[in-house]
VODRENKOL-305395 format. One line per 4 residues: number of its first residue (from 0); for each residue x, y, z of C-alpha. Coordinates in nm, 2 decimals. Each point is the difference from the previous one (the first is absolute). Example, Ala and Ser with C-alpha at 12.3 -4.5 7.8 and 13.67 -1.06 7.14 Angstrom:
BEGIN
0	1.23:-0.45:0.78 ~ 0.14:0.34:-0.07 .
//
This chain:
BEGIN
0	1.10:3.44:1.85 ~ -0.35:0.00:-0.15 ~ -0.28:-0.15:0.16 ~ -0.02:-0.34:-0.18 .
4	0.34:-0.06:0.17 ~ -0.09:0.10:0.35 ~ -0.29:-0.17:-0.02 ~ 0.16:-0.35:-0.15 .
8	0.24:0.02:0.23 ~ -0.25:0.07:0.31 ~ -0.15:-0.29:-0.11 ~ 0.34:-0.22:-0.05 .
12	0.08:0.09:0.38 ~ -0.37:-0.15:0.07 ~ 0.07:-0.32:-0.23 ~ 0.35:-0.08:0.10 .
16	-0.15:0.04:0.40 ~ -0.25:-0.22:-0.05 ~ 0.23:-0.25:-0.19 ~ 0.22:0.00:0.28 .
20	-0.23:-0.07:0.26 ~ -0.13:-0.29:-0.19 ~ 0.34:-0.11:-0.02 ~ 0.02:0.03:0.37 .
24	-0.32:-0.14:0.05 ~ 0.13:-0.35:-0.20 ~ 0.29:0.00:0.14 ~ -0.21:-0.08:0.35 .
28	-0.16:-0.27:-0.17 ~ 0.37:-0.14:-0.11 ~ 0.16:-0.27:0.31 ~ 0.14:-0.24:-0.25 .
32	0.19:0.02:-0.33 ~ -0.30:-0.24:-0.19 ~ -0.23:0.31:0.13 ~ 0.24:0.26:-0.15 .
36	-0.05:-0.18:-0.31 ~ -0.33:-0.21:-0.07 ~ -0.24:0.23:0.27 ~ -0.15:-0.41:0.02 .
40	-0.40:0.00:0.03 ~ -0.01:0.31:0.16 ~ -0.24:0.19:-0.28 ~ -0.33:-0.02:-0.10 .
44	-0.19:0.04:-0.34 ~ -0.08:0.34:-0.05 ~ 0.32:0.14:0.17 ~ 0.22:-0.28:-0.20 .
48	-0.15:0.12:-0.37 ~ 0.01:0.32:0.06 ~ 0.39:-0.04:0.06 ~ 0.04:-0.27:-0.22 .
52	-0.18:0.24:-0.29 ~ 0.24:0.25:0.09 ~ 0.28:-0.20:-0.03 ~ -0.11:-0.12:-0.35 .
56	-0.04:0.34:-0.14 ~ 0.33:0.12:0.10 ~ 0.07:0.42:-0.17 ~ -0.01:-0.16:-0.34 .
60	-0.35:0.00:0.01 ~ -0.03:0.37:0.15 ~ 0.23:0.11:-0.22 ~ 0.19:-0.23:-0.26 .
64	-0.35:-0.13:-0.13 ~ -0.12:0.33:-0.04 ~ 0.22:0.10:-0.16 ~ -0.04:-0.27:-0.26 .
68	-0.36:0.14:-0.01 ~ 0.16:0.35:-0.06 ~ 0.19:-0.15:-0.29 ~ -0.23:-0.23:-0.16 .
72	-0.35:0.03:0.11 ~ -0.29:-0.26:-0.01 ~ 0.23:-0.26:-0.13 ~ 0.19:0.02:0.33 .
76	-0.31:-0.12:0.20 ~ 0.06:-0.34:-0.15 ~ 0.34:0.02:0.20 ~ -0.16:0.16:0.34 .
80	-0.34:-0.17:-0.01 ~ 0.15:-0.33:-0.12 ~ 0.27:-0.05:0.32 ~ -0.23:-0.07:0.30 .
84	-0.18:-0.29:-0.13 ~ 0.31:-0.17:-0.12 ~ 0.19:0.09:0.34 ~ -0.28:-0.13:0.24 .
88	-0.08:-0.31:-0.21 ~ 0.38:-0.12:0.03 ~ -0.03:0.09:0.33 ~ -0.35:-0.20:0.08 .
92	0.15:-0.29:-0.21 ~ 0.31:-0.04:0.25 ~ -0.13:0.14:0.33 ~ -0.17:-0.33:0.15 .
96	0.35:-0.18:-0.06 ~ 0.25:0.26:0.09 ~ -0.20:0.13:0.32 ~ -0.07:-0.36:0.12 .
100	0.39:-0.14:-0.06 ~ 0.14:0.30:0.07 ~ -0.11:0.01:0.38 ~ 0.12:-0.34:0.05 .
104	0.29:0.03:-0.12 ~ 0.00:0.35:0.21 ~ 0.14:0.18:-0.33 ~ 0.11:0.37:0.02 .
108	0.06:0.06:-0.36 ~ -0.12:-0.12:-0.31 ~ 0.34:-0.12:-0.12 ~ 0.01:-0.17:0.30 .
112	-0.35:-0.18:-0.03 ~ 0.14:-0.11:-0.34 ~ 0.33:-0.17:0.16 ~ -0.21:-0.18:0.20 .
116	-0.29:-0.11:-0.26 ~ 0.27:-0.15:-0.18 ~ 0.20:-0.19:0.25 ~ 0.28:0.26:-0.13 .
120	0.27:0.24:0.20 ~ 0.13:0.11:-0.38 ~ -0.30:0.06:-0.11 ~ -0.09:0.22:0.29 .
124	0.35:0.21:-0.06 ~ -0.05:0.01:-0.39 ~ -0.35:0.16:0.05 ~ 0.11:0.25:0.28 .
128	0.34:0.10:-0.18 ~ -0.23:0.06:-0.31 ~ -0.29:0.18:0.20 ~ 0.29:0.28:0.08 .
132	-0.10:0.11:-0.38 ~ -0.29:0.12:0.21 ~ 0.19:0.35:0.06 ~ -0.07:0.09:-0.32 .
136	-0.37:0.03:0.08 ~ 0.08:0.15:0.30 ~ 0.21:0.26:-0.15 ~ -0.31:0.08:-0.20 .
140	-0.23:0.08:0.30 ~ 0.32:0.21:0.11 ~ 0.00:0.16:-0.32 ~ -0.37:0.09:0.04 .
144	0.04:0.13:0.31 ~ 0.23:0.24:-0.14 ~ -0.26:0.15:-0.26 ~ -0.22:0.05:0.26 .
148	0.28:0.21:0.20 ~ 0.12:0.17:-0.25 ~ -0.35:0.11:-0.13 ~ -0.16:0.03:0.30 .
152	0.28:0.12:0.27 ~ 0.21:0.20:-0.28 ~ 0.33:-0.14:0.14 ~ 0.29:-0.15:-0.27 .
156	0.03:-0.34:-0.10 ~ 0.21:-0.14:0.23 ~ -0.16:0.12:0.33 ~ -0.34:-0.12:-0.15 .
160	0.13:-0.32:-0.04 ~ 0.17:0.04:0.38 ~ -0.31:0.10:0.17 ~ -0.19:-0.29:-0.15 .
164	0.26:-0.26:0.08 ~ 0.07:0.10:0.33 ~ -0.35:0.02:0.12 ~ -0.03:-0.33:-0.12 .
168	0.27:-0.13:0.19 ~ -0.11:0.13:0.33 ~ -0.36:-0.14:0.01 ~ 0.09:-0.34:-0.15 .
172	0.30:-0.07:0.26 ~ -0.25:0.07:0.27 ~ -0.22:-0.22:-0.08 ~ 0.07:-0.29:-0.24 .
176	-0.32:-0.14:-0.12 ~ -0.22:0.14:0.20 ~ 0.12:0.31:-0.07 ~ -0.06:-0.07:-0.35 .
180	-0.36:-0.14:0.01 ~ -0.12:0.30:0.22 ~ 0.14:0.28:-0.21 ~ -0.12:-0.18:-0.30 .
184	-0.36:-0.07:0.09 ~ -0.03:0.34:0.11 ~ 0.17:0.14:-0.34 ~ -0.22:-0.24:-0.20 .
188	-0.30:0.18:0.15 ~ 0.12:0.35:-0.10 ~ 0.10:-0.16:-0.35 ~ -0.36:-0.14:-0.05 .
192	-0.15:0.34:0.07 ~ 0.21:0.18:-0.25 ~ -0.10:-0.24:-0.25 ~ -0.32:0.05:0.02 .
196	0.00:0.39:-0.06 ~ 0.19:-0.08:-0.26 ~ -0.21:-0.19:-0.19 ~ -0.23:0.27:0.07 .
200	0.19:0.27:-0.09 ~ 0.05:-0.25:-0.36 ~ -0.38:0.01:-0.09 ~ -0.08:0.35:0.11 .
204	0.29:0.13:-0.23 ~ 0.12:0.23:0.27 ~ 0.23:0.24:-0.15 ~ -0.09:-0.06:-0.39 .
208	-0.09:0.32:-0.20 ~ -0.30:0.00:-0.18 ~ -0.33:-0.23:0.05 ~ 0.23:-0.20:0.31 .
212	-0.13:-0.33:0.10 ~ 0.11:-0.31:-0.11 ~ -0.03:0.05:-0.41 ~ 0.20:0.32:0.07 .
216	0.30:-0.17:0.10 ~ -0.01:-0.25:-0.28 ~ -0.08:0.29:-0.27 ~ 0.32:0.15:0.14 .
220	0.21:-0.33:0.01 ~ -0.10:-0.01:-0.38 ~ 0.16:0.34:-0.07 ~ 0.29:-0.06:0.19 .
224	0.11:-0.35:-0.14 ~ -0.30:-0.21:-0.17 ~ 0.19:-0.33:0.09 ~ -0.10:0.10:0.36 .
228	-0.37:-0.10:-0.06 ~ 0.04:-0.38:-0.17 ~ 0.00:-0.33:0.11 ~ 0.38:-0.02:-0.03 .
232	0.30:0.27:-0.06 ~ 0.23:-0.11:-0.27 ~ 0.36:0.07:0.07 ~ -0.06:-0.01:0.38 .
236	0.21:-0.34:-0.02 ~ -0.20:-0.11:0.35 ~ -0.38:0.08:-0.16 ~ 0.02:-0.12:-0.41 .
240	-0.21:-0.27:0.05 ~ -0.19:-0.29:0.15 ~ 0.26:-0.17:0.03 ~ 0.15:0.23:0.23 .
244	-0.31:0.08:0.26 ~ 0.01:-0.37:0.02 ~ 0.32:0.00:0.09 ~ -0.06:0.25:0.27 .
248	-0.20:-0.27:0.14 ~ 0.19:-0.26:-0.04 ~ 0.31:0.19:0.15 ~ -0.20:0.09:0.31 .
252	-0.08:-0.37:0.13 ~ 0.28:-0.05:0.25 ~ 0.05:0.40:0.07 ~ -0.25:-0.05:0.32 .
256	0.28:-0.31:0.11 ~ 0.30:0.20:-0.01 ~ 0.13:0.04:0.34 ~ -0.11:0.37:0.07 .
260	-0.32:-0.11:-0.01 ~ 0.00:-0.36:0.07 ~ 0.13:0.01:0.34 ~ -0.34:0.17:0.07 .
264	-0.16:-0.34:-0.05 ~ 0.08:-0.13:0.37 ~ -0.10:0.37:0.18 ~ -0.39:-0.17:-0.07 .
268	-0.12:-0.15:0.32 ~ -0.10:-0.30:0.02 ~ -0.36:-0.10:-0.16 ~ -0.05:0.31:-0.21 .
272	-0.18:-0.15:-0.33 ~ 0.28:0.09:-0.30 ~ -0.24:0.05:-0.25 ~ -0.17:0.27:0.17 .
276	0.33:0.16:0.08 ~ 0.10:0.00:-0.32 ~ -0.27:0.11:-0.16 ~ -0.01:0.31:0.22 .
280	0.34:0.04:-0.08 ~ -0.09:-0.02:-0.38 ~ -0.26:0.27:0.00 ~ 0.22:0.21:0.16 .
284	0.25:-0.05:-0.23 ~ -0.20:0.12:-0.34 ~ -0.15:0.26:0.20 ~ 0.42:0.13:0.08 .
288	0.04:-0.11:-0.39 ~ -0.22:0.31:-0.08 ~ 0.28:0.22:0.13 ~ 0.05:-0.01:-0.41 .
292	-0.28:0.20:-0.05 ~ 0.18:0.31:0.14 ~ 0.29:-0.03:-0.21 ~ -0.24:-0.03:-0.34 .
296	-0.20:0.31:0.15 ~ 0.37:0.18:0.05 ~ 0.07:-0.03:-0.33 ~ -0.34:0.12:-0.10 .
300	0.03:0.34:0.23 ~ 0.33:0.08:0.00 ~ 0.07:-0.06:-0.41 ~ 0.34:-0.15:-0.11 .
304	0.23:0.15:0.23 ~ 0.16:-0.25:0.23 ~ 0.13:-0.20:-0.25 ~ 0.21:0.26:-0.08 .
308	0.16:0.02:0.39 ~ 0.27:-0.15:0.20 ~ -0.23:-0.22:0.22 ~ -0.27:-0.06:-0.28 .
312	-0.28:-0.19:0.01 ~ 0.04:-0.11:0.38 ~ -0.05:0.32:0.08 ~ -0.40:0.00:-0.14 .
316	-0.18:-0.09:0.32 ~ 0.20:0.30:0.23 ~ -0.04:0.22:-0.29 ~ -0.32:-0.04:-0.03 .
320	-0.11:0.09:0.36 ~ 0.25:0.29:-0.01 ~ -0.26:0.07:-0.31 ~ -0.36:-0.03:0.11 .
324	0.03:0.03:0.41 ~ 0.08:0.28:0.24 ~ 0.33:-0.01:0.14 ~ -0.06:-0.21:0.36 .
328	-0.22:-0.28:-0.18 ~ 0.25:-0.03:-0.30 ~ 0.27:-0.07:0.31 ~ -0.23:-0.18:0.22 .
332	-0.05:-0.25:-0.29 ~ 0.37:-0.03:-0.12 ~ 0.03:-0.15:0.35 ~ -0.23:-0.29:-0.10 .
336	0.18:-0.05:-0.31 ~ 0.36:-0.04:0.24 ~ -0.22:-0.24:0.18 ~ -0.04:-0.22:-0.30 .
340	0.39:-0.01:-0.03 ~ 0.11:-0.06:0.32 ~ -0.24:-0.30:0.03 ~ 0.12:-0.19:-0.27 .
344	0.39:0.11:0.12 ~ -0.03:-0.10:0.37 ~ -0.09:-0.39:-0.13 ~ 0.27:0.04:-0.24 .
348	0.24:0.10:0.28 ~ -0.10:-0.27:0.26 ~ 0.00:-0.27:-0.28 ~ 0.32:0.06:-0.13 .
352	0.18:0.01:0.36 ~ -0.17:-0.31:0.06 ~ 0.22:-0.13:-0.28 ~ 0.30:0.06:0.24 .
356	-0.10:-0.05:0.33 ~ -0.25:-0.31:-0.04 ~ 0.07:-0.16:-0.32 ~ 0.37:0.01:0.01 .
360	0.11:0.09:0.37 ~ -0.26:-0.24:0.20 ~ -0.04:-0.27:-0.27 ~ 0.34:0.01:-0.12 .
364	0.26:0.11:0.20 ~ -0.12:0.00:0.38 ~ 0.12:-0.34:0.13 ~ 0.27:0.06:-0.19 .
368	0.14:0.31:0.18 ~ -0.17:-0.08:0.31 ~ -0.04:-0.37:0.06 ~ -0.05:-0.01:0.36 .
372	-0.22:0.33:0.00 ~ -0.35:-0.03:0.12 ~ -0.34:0.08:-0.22 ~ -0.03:0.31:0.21 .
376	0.32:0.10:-0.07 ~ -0.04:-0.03:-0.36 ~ -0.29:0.13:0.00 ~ 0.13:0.34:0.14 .
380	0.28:-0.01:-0.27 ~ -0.28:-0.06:-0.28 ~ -0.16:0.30:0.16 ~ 0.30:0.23:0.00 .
384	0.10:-0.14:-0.38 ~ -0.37:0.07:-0.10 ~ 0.03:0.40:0.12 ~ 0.35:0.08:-0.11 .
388	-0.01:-0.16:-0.35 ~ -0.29:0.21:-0.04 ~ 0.21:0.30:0.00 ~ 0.25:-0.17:-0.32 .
392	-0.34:-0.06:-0.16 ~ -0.13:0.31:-0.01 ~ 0.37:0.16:-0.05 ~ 0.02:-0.19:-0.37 .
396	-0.34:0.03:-0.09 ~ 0.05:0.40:0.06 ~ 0.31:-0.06:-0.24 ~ -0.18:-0.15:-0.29 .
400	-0.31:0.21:0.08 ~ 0.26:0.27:-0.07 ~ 0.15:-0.12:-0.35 ~ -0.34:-0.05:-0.16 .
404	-0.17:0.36:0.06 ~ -0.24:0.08:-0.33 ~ -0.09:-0.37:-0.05 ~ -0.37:-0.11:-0.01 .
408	-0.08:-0.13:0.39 ~ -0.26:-0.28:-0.17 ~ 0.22:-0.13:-0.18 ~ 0.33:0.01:0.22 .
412	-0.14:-0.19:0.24 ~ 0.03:-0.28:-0.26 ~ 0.33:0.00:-0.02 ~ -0.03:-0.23:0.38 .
416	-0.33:-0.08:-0.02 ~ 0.04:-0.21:-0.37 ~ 0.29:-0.25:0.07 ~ -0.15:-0.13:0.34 .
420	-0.34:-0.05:-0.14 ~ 0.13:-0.17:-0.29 ~ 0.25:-0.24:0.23 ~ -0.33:-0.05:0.27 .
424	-0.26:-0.10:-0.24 ~ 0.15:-0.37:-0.04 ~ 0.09:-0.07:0.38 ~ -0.25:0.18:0.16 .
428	-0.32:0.01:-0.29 ~ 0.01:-0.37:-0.09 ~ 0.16:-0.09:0.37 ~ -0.34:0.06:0.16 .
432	-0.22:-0.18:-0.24 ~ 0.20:-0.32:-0.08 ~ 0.15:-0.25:0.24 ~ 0.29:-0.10:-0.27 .
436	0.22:0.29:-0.01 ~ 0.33:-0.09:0.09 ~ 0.28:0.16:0.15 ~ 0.17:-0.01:-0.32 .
440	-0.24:0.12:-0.16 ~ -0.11:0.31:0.21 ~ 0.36:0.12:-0.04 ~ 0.08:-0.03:-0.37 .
444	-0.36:0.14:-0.02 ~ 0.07:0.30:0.24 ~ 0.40:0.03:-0.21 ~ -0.19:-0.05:-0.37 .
448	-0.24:0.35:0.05 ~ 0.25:0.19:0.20 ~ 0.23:-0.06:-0.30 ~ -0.25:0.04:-0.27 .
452	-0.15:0.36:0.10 ~ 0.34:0.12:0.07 ~ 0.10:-0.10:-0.40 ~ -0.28:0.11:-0.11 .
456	-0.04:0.33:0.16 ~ 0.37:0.07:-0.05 ~ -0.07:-0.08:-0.37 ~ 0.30:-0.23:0.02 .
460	-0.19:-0.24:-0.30 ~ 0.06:-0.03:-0.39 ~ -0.19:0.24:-0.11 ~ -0.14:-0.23:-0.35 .
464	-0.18:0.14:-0.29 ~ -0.35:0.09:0.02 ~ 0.01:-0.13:-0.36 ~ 0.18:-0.31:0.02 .
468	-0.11:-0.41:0.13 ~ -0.19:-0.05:0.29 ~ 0.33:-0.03:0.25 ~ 0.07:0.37:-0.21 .
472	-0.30:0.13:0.15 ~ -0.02:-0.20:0.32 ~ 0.30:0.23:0.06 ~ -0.09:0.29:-0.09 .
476	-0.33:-0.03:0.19 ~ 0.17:-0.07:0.29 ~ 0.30:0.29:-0.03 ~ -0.32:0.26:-0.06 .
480	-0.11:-0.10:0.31 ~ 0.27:0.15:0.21 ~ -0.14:0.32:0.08 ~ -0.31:-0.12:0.10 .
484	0.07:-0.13:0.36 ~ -0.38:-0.17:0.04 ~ 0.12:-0.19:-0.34 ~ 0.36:-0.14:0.15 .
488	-0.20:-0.10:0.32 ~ -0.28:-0.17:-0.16 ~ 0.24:-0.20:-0.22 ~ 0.26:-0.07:0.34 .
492	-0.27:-0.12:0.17 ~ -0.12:-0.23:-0.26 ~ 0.37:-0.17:-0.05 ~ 0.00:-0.01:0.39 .
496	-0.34:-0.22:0.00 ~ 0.13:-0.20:-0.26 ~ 0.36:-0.12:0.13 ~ -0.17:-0.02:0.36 .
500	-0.25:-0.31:-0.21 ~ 0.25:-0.13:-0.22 ~ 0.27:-0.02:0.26 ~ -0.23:-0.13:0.26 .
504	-0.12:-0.27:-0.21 ~ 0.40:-0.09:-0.04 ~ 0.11:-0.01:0.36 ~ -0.05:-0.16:0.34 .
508	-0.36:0.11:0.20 ~ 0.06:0.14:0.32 ~ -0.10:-0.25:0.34 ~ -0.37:-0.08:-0.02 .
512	-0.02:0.12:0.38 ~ 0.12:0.35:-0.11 ~ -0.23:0.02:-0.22 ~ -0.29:-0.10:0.16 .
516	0.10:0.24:0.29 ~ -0.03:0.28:-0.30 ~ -0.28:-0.10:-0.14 ~ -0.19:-0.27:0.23 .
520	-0.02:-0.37:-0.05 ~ -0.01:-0.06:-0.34 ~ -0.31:-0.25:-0.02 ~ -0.01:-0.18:-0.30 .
//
């Protein structure tokens, strides 16, 4: 074994330790099932963004957007640099509404804050059924933690992607929530410190031959690929055009709702100003953008070569400090990077179980199967539901973690991420702004961009003629679009917010009192 290995794995040993005992020291904090799962007012502002940053991030932006930097260059930074603004704006524009109803209507889950928003038990099961497409983004912070293994540790696929589940599971059955939110703000630190020297590293030109410095790296981007130095990088299908960083944007709005990260919303306590929370958690959230910078600076120093191997261009940022650092730092920071993947995975984990234990067992099915059981009682069984359907959601996102080895991180996490935004932006966007959505229409909003990303990223359209009448190319527009996943969400999205209008418009209000108790008395 060489001594990047026994150093990564001294430092593993040290991670996984301290994991653990944050796990254990959640799981104090844990006496009820709405603490396994919410962590309700317990965190402050500094310690909240810090986790909440993390969460955000998630391994594609340690190693999946890299490695679109490794790949493309500057245009990518419209991708990484683009994100954080849309993702806290969405959630700024919802916080105030979701936090406020939320904790009276003591709501564990987002699906289950949108049940009750809408006077709707369907609604609530539609939205956590579909949230299960969640696992796919899970399965891509699985799949990043076995890069880092297998780079880092030098053990074979399928005990990488072991050790990183499995560690996983221990911490986050501790300790719920809490568990979460500790390990995270602690990881976020770390993560925000890397980022930084990475940045650093970018504009020194650490590891360039010839002059170094910044214009050193771009004069050897130019020899590598010239496309790597423009505005945008035709043929990248993701980075042609305007068109396309907008859509980036545009895709972004509801990321910072889903329920990962949403959930987060009611950890706040009580009387913490949202704009200053959010704006802390904004700044931190371009500063963790910059993790592109390393992968553009791989590419620069170590040439051409990973996008001839297996793992490819997620492997820039390891490779890289394999590259330029001695042995023990190179290890010391591929730890940080595994922070940046578990924090976004542990959310992922106790959201998803959520969808089982809250939104279906609790709200659903409780009273059913237990009708003369007290709240305590049920309350232990949510519990006990919440911790062992934690180990099913790990086991299948392991499974599809498994079947999608080689594919870019960044952009698998879309395959989740895209249908839920899309479905949200309707119900949840236009639901905390206007008093007139209906029930009717939050749900044939929510079905109308679930439906519409999946046809159009499946390229299930006509495919038209880019030469024929306006519906011709309306077609063929939209069926180029399909491997652009920031395209399909931005157009989802857009057909939710416009059947969540037209169909509110059509259909019965809900009861002014429910209203008002969402949004206050409506005065005029």
């Amino acid at each position: 074994m060489d001594s990047l290995r026994i150093w990564a794995w001294a430092f593993l040993i040290l991670y996984v330790g301290a994991m653990i005992g944050f796990g254990y020291l959640g799981m104090r904090h844990v006496k009820s099932s709405d603490d396994f799962s919410t962590a309700r007012g317990e965190y402050g502002m500094w310690f909240l963004a810090f986790a909440m940053t993390a969460t955000t991030a998630s391994g594609a932006t340690f190693l999946g957007i890299p490695g679109l930097g490794y790949r493309f260059g500057l245009p990518a930074l419209g991708y990484a640099l683009v994100y954080p603004f849309a993702v806290y704006l969405g959630v700024w524009l919802c916080f105030r509404q979701v936090q406020k109803a939320g904790n009276s209507f003591n709501n564990r889950s987002i699906p289950e804050f949108m049940g009750d928003r809408y006077q709707s038990e369907g609604f609530r099961v539609i939205v956590s059924v579909f949230s299960v497409v969640l696992l796919f983004y899970l399965a891509a912070q699985l799949l990043a933690g076995l890069v880092m293994f297998e780079q880092m540790l030098g053990l074979n696929a399928f005990w990488a992607l072991a050790v990183t589940t499995l560690v996983l599971l221990v911490y986050v059955v501790l300790g719920g929530a809490h568990a979460d939110i500790i390990t995270d703000g602690a990881q976020g630190a770390t993560m925000l410190a890397l980022a930084v020297m990475i940045v650093v590293l970018f504009v020194l030109g650490v590891g360039v031959d010839g002059d170094g410095g910044l214009q050193g790296v771009l004069n050897r981007l130019w020899e590598l690929d010239p496309k790597t130095v423009q505005v945008h990088y035709e043929g990248s299908g993701i980075l042609d055009s305007y068109w396309d960083f907008s859509a980036i944007f545009l895709a972004h709005l509801s990321l910072g709702m889903l329920p990962h990260i949403g959930n987060k919303v009611w950890a706040l306590k009580e009387g913490v100003g949202r704009t200053r929370f959010l704006g802390l958690c904004l700044l931190m959230g371009v500063v963790l953008a910059s993790m592109i910078f390393g992968g553009i600076l791989a590419r620069a120093v170590l040439g051409d070569t990973l996008l001839e191997q297996a793992g490819g261009p997620n492997q820039a940022i390891p490779a890289l400090f394999i590259e330029l650092f001695p042995v023990w730092l190179a290890a010391l920071l591929g730890v940080a990077i595994l922070s940046a993947i578990m924090s976004t995975a542990d959310g992922l984990v106790i959201s998803t179980s959520q969808v089982f234990a809250n939104d279906i067992y609790r709200r659903t099915l409780a009273r059913k199967l237990h009708p003369r059981a007290s709240e305590a009682e049920i309350d232990h069984n949510v519990l006990r539901i919440s911790r062992v359907s934690i180990v099913f959601v790990l086991a299948g996102a392991a499974v599809l973690a498994w079947y999608s080895i080689g594919q870019n991180i960044a952009l698998m996490v879309w395959v989740g991420l895209g249908g839920m935004m899309a479905a949200l932006a309707g119900p949840l966007i236009i639901g905390v702004f206007w008093r007139g959505v209906t029930r009717q229409g939050a749900i044939w909003g929510f079905v109308a961009g679930a439906v519409s990303f999946t046809v159009l990223r499946n390229a299930w359209l006509p495919g038209g003629a880019v030469d024929g009448g306006l519906v011709d190319q309306a077609w063929f527009w939209l069926a180029s679009q399909a491997n652009n996943p920031f395209a399909c969400t931005t157009v989802g999205e857009g057909l939710s917010i416009a059947v969540t209008v037209l169909v509110s418009l059509l259909t019965k209000p809900l009861p002014k009192a429910h209203v008002d108790m969402i949004f206050g008395a409506d005065t005029a």
